[in-house]
C-alpha positions in Angstrom: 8.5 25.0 10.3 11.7 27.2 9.8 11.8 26.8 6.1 7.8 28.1 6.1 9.1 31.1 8.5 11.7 32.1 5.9 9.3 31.6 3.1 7.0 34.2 4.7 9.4 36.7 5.9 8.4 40.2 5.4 4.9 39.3 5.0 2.2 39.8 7.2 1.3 36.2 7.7 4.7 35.7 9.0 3.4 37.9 12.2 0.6 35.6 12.9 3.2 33.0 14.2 4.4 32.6 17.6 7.5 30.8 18.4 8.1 29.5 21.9 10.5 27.2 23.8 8.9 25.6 27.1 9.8 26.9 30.4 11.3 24.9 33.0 11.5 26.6 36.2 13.5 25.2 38.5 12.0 22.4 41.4 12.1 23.9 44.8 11.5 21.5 47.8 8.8 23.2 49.6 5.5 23.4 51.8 2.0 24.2 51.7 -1.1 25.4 53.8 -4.4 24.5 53.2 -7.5 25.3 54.7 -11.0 23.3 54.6 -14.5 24.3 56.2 -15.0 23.9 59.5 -11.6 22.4 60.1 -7.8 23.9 61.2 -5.2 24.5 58.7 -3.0 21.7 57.6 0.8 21.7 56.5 1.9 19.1 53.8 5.1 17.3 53.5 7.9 18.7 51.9 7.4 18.0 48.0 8.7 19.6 44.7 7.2 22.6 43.8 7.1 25.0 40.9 6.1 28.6 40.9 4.2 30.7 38.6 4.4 34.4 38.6 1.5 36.5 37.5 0.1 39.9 37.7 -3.6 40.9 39.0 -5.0 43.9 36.7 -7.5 46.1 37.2 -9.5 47.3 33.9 -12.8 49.3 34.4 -14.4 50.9 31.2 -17.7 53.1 31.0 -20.9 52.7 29.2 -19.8 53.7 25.9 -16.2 51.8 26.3 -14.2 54.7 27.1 -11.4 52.8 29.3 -11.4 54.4 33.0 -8.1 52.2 34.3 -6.1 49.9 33.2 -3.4 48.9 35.3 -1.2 46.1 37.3 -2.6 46.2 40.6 0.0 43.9 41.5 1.8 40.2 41.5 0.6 36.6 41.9 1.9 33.5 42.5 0.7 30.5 42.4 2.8 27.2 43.3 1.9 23.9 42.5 3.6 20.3 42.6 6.8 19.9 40.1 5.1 16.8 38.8 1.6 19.1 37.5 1.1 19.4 34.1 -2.2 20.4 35.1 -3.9 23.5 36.1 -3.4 24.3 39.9 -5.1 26.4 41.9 -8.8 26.3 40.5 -8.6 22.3 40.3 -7.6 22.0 43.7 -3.7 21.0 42.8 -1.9 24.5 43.8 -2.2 27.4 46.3 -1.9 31.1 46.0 1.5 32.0 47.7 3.2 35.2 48.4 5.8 37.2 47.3 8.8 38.2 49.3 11.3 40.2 47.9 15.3 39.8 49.9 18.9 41.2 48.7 21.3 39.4 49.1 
């Protein structure tokens, strides 16, 4: 693949091609909350967890596509098992967590 990079370099091809290396966040030993109908909440074990930060953005455009807003509206995370290659929170594996911001 890096000999068809340098092959294309300059050209607008070239920008169709996006290199990445895969993340791996770190495991942090952690707990989760879940809720279910008509029943109280219930705390896990402690198991390896992974986080993944995201942001929730508001777009609103009119009729004729004039964009009104466009804008971060703010974070979200989601943490899941360490051992999830999967999905998370729409299949039922992670949970929506919080953000808390400390100095230290």
């Amino acid at each position: 693949m890096l000999e068809k990079l340098r092959q294309l370099k300059g050209s607008e091809e070239r920008e169709a091609f996006v290199l990445m290396e895969k993340l791996r966040p770190p495991h942090i030993p952690n707990r989760s909350v879940r809720n279910q109908p008509n029943s109280p909440p219930k705390l896990s074990e402690i198991y390896d967890t992974t986080g993944e930060l995201g942001l929730f953005c508001v777009f609103v455009a009119d009729e004729n596509g004039k964009i009104v807003t466009n804008e971060v509206a703010g974070p979200l995370i989601r943490t899941k098992p360490a051992s999830s290659n999967e999905g998370g929170v729409a299949i039922g594996v992670g949970v929506m967590d919080s953000v808390v911001f400390h100095k230290e």
